[in-house]
C-alpha positions as semicolon CSV with decimal commas, in nm:
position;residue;x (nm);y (nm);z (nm)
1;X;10,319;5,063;16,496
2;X;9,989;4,881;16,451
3;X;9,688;4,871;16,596
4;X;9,684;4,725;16,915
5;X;9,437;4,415;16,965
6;X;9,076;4,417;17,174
7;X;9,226;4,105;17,388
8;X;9,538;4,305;17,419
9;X;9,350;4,524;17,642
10;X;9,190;4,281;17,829
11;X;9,296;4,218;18,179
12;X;9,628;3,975;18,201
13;X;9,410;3,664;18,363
14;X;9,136;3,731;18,103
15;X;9,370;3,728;17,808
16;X;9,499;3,341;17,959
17;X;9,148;3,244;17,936
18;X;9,091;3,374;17,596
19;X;9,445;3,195;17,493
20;X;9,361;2,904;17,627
21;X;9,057;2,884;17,453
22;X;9,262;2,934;17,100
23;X;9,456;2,670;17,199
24;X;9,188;2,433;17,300
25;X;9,038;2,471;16,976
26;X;9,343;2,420;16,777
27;X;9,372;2,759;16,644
28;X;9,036;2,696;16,404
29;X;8,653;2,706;16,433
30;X;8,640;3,049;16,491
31;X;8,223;2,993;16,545
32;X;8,319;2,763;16,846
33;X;8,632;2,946;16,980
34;X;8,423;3,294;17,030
35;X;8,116;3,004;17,204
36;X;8,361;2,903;17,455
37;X;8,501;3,273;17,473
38;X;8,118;3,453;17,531
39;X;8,114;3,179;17,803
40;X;8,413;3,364;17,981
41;X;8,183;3,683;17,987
42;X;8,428;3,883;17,838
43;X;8,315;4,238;17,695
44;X;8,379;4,383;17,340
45;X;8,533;4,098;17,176
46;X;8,394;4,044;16,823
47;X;8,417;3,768;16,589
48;X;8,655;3,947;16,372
49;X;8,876;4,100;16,645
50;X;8,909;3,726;16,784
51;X;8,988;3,617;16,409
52;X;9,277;3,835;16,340
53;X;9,410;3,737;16,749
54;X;9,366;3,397;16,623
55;X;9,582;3,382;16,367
56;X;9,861;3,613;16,505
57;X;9,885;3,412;16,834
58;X;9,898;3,117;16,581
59;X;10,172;3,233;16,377
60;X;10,387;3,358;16,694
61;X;10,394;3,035;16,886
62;X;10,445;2,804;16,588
63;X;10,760;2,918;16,560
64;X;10,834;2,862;16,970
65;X;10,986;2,533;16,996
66;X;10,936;2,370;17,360
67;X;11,204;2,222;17,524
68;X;11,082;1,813;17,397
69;X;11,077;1,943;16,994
70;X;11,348;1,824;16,817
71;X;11,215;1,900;16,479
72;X;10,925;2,165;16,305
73;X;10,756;2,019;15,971
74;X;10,606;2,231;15,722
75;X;10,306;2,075;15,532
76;X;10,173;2,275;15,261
77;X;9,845;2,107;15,094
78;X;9,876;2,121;14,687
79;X;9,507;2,185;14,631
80;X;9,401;2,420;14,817
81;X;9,748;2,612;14,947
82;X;9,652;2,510;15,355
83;X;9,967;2,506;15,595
84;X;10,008;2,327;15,888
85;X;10,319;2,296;16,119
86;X;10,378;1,998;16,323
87;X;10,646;2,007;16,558
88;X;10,807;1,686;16,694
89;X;11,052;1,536;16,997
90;X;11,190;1,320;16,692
91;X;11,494;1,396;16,485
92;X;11,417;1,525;16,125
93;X;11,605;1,223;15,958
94;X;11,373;0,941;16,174
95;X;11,086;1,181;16,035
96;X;11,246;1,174;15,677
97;X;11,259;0,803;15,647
98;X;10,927;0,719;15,830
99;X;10,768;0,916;15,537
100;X;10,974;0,803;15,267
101;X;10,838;0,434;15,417
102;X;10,422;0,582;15,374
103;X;10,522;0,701;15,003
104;X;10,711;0,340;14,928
105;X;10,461;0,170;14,662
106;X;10,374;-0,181;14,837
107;X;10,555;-0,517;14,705
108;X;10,311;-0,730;14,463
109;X;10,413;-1,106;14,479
C-alpha cells in the first residue's frame, strides 16, 4: 500500500477546501493553488505534497463522468506529449463531425 497523502490526514472539511481549491484552479498553477491553499491556514502542506495530490485527484475524477456527460475526449498535444480530457453532454458523433467541419480546408472561389 502506498504512502498515504499530507491532505489525506487533514480534517474532512479541510480536505473540501483544499479540493476545491484544485478545482478552482483547474488542476494547474501549482504556485497559485498552494497561494489560495496557505490562505486556508492549513498546517504542513508543502508544495510538493500538494503537487503529487494534484495530480492524483486529477487523474481520479477525470475518469468520473457526471450525470450531463455524454461523451470524454482525449487530446494529446504532438509537440510536447500534454493531455487534456474534456468531457461533454454531447454525443461523440455530433463531436466527430463538428471537428471534422474545423479540419475541412475552406472553399476558394
Amino acid at each position: 500500500m502506498g504512502r498515504q497523502f499530507v491532505i489525506e490526514c487533514l480534517s474532512p472539511a479541510e480536505q473540501i477546501q483544499v479540493d476545491q481549491c484544485i478545482r478552482l484552479h483547474g488542476y494547474r498553477h501549482i504556485d497559485q493553488i498552494m497561494e489560495s491553499v496557505l490562505l486556508l491556514k492549513i498546517p504542513k502542506l508543502s508544495r510538493s505534497a500538494l503537487g503529487r495530490y494534484t495530480k492524483r485527484l486529477r487523474e481520479k475524477e477525470e475518469m468520473c463522468a457526471q450525470p450531463n456527460e455524454e461523451t470524454i475526449i482525449t487530446i494529446v498535444e504532438r509537440g510536447t506529449g500534454e493531455v487534456r480530457m474534456i468531457k461533454s453532454c454531447a454525443s461523440g458523433q455530433v463531436l466527430a463531425a463538428m471537428i471534422e467541419k474545423i479540419n475541412k480546408p475552406p472553399n476558394i472561389s
